[in-house]
C-alpha positions as CSV (number, residue, x, y, z in Angstrom):
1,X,68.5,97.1,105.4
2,X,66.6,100.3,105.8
3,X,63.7,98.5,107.4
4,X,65.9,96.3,109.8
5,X,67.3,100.1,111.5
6,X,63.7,101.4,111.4
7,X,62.4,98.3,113.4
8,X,65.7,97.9,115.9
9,X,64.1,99.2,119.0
10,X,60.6,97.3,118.1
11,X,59.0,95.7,121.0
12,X,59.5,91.5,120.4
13,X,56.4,89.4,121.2
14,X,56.5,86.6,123.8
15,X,57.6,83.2,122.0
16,X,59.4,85.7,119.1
17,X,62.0,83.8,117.5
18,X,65.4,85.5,116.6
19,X,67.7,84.1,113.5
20,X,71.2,85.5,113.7
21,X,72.7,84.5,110.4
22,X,76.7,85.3,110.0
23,X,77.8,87.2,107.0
24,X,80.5,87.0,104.5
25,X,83.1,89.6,104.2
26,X,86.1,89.9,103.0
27,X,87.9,89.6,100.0
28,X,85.4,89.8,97.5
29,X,87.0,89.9,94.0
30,X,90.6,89.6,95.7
31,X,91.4,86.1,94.6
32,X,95.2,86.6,94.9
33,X,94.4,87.4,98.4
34,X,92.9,84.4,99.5
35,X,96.1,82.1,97.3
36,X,98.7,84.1,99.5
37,X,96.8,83.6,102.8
38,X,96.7,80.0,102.0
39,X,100.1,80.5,100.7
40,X,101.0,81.6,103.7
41,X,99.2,79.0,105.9
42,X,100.9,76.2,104.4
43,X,104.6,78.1,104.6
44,X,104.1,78.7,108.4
45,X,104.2,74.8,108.3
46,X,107.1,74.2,106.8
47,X,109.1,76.8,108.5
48,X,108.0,76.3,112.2
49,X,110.9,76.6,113.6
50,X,112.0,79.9,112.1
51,X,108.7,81.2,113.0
52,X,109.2,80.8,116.5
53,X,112.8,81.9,116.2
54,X,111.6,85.5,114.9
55,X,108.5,85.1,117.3
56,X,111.2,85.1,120.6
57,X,113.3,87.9,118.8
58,X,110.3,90.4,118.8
59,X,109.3,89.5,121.9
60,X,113.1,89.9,123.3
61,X,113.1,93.5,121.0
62,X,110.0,94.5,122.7
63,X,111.6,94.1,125.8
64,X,109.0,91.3,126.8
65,X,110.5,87.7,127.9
66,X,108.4,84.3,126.6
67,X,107.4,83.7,130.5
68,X,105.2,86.8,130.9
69,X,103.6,85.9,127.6
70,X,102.0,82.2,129.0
């Protein structure tokens, strides 16, 4: 990593070619973490209409109506 910093402002050659490879983050060793997220994933299925219900309620609590929000 220490090499990537020192050669950020380096001068590219004409015809250089650039790889820009994502990275992993995230969880790591947090196993439980990813089971509730998908946990959670699948519950939003089931309960879609209860979801929206409490959606419409914050928004109304906020003092925002759904209109403004499409």
């Amino acid at each position: 990593p220490e090499a990537v910093y020192a050669r950020l402002h380096e001068q590219l050659g004409e015809g250089t070619v650039i790889h820009i490879v994502p990275r992993l983050a995230g969880a790591g060793k947090g196993g439980l973490q990813i089971v509730l997220g998908a946990a959670a994933i699948v519950g939003s299925f089931f309960t879609a209409g209860a979801s929206m219900a409490l959606w419409g309620s914050a928004l109304a609590a906020g003092g925002f109506s759904a209109t403004t929000m499409l």
